[in-house]
Each structure stands twice: as structure tokens, then as C-alpha cells.
Backbone as CSV, one residue per row, in Angstrom:
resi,resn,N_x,N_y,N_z,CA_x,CA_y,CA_z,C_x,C_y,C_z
1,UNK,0.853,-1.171,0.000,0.000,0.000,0.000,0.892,1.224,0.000
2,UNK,0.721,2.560,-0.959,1.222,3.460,-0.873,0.172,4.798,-0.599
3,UNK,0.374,5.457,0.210,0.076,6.705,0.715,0.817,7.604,0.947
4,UNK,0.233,9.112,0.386,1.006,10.020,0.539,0.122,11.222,-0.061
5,UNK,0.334,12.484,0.519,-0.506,13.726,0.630,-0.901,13.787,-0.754
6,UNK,-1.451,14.180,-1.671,-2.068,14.086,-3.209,-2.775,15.551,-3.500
7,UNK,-3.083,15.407,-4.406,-4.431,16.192,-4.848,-4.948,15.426,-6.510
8,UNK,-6.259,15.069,-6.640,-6.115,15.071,-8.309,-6.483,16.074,-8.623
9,UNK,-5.669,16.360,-9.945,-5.690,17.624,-10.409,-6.165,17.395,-12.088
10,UNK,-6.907,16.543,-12.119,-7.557,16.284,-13.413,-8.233,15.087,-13.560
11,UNK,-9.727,15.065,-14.063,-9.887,13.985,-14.241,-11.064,14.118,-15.906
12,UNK,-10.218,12.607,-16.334,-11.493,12.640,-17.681,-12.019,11.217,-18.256
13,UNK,-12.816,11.275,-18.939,-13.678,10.261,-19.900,-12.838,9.983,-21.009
14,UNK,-12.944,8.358,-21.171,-12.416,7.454,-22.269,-13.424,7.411,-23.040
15,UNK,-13.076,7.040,-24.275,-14.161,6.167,-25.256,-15.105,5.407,-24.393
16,UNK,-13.766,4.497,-24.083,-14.084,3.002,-23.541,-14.976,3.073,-22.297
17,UNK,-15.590,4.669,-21.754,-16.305,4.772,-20.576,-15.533,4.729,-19.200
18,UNK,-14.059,4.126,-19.239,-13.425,4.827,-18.216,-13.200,5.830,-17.789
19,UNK,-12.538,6.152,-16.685,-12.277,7.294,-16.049,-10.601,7.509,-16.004
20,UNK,-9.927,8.151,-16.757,-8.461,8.466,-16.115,-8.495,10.274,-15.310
21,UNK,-7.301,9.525,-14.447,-7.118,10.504,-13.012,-6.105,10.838,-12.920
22,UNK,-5.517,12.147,-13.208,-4.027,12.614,-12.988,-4.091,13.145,-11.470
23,UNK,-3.110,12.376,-10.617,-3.078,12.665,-9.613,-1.225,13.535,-9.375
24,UNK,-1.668,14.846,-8.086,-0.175,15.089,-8.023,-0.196,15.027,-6.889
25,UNK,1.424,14.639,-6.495,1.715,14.200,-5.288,2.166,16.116,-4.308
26,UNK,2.231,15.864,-3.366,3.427,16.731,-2.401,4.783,16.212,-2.511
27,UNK,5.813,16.830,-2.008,7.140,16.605,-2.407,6.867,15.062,-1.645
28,UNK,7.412,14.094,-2.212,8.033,12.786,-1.507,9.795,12.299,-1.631
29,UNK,9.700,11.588,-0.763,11.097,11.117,-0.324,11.438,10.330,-1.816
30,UNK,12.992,9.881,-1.662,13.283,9.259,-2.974,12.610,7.901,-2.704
31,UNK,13.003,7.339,-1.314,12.301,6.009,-1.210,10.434,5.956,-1.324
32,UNK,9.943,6.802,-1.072,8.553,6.590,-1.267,8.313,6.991,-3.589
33,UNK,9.116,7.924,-3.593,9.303,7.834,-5.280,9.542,6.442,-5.979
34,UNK,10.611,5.591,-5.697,10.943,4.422,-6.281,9.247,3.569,-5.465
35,UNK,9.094,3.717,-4.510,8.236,2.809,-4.254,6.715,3.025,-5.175
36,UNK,6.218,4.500,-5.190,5.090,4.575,-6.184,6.010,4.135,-8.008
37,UNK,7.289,4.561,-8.285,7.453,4.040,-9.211,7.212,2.388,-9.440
38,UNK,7.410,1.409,-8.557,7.135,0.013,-8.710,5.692,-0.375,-9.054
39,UNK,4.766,0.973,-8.547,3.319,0.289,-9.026,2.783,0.802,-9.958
40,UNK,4.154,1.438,-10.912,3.394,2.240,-12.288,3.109,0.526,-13.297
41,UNK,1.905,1.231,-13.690,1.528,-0.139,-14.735,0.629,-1.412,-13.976
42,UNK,0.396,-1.303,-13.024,-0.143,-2.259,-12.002,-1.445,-2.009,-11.740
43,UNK,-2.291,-2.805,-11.880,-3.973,-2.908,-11.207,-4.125,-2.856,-9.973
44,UNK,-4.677,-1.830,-9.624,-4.961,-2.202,-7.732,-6.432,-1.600,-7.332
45,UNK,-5.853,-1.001,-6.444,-7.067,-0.177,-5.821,-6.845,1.563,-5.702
46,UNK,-7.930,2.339,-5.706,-7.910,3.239,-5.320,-8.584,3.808,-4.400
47,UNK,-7.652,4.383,-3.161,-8.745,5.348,-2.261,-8.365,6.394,-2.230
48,UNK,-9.275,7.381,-2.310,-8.703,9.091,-2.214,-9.730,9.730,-0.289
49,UNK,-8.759,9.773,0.107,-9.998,10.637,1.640,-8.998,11.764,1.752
50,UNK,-9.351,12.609,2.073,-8.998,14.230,2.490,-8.081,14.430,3.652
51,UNK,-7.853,13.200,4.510,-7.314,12.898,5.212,-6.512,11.755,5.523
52,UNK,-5.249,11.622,6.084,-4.705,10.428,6.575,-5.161,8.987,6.850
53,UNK,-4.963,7.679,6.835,-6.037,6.858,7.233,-4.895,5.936,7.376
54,UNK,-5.341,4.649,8.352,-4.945,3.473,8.311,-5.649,2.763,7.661
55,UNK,-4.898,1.270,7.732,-5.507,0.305,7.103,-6.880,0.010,7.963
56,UNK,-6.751,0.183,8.853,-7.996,-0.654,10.248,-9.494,0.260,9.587
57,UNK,-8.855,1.417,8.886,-10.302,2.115,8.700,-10.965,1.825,7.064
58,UNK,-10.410,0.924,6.421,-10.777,1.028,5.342,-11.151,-0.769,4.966
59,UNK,-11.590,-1.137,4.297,-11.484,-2.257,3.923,-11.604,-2.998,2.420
60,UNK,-10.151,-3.474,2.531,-9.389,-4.436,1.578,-9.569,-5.239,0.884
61,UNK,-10.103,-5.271,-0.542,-10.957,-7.073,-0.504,-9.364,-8.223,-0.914
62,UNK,-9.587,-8.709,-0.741,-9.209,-10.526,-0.313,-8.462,-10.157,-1.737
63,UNK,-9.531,-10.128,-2.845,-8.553,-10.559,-3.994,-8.034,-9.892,-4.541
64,UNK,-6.737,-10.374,-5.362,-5.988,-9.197,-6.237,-6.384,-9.807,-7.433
65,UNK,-6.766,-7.700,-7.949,-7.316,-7.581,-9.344,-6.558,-8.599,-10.488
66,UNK,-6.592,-8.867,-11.395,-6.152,-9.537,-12.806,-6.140,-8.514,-13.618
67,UNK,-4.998,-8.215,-14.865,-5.418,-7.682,-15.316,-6.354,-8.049,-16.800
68,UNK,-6.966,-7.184,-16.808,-8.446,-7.968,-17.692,-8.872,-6.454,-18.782
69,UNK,-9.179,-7.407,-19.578,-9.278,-6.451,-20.954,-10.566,-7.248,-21.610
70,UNK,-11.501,-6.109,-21.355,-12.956,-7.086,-21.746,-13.268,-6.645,-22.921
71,UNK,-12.261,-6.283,-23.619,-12.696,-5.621,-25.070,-12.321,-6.690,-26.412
72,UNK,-12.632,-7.041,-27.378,-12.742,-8.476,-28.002,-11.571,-7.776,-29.287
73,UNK,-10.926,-8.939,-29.420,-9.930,-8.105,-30.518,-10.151,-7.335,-31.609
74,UNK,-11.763,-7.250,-32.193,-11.651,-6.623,-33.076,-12.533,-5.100,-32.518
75,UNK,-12.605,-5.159,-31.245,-12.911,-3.803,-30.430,-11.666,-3.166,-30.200
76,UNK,-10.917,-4.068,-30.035,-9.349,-3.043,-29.555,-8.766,-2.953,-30.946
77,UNK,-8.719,-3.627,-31.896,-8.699,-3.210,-33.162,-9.146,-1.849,-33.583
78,UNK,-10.812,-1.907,-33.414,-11.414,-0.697,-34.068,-10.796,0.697,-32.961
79,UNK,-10.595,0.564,-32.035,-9.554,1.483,-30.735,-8.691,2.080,-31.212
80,UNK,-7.767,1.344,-31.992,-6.513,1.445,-32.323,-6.688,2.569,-33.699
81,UNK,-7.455,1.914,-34.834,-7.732,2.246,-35.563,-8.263,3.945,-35.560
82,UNK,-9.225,4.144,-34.528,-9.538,5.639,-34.426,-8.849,6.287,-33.762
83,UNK,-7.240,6.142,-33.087,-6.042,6.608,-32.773,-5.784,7.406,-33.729
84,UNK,-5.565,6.422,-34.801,-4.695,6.389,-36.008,-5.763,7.380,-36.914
85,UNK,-6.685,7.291,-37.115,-7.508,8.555,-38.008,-7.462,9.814,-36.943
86,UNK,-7.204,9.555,-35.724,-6.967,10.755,-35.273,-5.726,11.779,-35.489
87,UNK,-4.244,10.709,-35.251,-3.312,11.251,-35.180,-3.320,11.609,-36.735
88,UNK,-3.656,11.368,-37.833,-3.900,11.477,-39.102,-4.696,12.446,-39.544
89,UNK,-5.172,13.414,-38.572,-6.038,14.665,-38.898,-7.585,14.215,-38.896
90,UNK,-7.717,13.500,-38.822,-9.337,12.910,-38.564,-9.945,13.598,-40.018
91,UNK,-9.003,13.123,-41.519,-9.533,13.584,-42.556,-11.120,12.264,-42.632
92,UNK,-11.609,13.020,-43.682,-12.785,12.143,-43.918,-13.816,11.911,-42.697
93,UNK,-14.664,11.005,-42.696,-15.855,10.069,-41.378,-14.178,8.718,-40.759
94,UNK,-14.955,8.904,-39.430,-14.420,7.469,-38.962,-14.432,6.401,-39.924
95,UNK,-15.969,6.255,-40.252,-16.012,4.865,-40.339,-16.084,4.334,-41.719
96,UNK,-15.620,5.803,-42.633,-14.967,5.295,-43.925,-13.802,5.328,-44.048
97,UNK,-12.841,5.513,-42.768,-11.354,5.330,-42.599,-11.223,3.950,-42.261
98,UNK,-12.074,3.196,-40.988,-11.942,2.073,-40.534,-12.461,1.090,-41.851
99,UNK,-13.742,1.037,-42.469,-13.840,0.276,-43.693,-12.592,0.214,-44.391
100,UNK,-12.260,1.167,-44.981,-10.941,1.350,-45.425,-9.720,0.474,-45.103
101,UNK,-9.457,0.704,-44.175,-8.374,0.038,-43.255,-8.659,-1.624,-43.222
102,UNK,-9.634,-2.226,-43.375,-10.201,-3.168,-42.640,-10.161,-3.832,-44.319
103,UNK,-10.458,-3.340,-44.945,-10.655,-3.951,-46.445,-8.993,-3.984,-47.043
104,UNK,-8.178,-2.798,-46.329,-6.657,-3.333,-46.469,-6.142,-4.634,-45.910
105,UNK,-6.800,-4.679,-44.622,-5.997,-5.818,-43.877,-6.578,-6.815,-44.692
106,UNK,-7.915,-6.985,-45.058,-8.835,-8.247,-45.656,-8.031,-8.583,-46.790
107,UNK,-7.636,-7.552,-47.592,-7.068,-7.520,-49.044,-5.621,-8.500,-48.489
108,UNK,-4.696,-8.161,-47.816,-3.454,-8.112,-47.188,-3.628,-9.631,-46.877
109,UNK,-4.731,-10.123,-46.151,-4.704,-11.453,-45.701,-5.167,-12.432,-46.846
110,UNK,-5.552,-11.895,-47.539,-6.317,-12.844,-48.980,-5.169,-13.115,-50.221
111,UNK,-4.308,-12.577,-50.182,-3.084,-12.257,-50.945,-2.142,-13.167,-50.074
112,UNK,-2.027,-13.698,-48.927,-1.081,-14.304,-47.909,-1.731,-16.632,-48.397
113,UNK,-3.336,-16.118,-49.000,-3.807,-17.061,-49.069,-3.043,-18.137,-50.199
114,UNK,-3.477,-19.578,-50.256,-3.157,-20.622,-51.705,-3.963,-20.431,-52.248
């Protein structure tokens, strides 16, 4: 468990209906730095209270998260894909970029065929 004084100082909406949270810290020690560095990339938990807390006041569940991606490959496909018409100027509709794209890969895999 890591704790330490915070504020978030931003929060926003995904596609995907998540929530990302830029949180900033108060100055921390180098050892509490390397230690939030070890849980960059890691599933856990989050608690935010306005105040200090122990463990005795909060409660923990039993299991540790997995990480889990409930999106089906050709959802994280189409994800990826409206990155890419983004970083690309978002010329044209989405979803005559993704047809597009999708009739390349089709083309690409039919050509790989006997």
C-alpha cells in the first residue's frame, strides 16, 4: 500500500467509458518515489480521503485484481484504428477510414492465401 498527501488535479472520460485521473503528489522522499514508481503499470485499488487513514479504517478485498481487458480483438482493433484517423487529422468520417483500413488488412490477408 502506498500513501502520501495528493491532490487530483484532473480527471477525464475514455471512449471506452473509463475514467483516467491525474493525480499530483506533495514533495516525496526518494524512497517513497521508487516505491510509487514500482506500481506504475499495475492494477490495484484506489482510495482518495482528504485525510490520513490506516488500514484498520478502510477495507481491503481478499482478492488481487487480474489484469483484464474485456474488449474483443476486433474492439481493440477498431480502438486502435480511431487513434490512427486521429493522429492522421481525422480527414474524412471514422467509419470510412476504418472500412478502409479493414478492407486493407482483408485484401493483405487474402493475398497471404493458396
Amino acid at each position: 500500500m502506498f500513501q502520501t498527501a495528493s491532490q487530483i488535479e484532473k480527471i477525464e472520460t475514455r471512449q471506452d467509458k473509463t475514467i483516467k485521473l491525474t493525480v499530483g503528489t506533495q514533495e516525496i522522499t526518494p524512497d517513497q518515489a521508487s516505491q510509487l514508481f514500482e506500481l506504475r503499470q499495475k492494477s490495484g485499488y484506489f482510495l482518495f480521503a482528504e485525510r490520513a487513514f490506516d488500514k484498520s479504517q478502510i477495507d481491503i478485498p481478499d482478492f488481487v485484481p487480474t489484469e483484464k481487458n474485456d474488449k474483443t480483438p476486433s474492439q481493440r482493433l477498431r480502438s486502435v484504428l480511431y487513434i490512427m484517423w486521429e493522429q492522421r487529422g481525422k480527414v474524412g468520417t471514422f467509419d470510412d477510414f476504418y472500412k478502409q483500413q479493414v478492407e486493407r488488412f482483408i485484401d493483405a490477408v487474402k493475398d497471404k492465401l493458396e
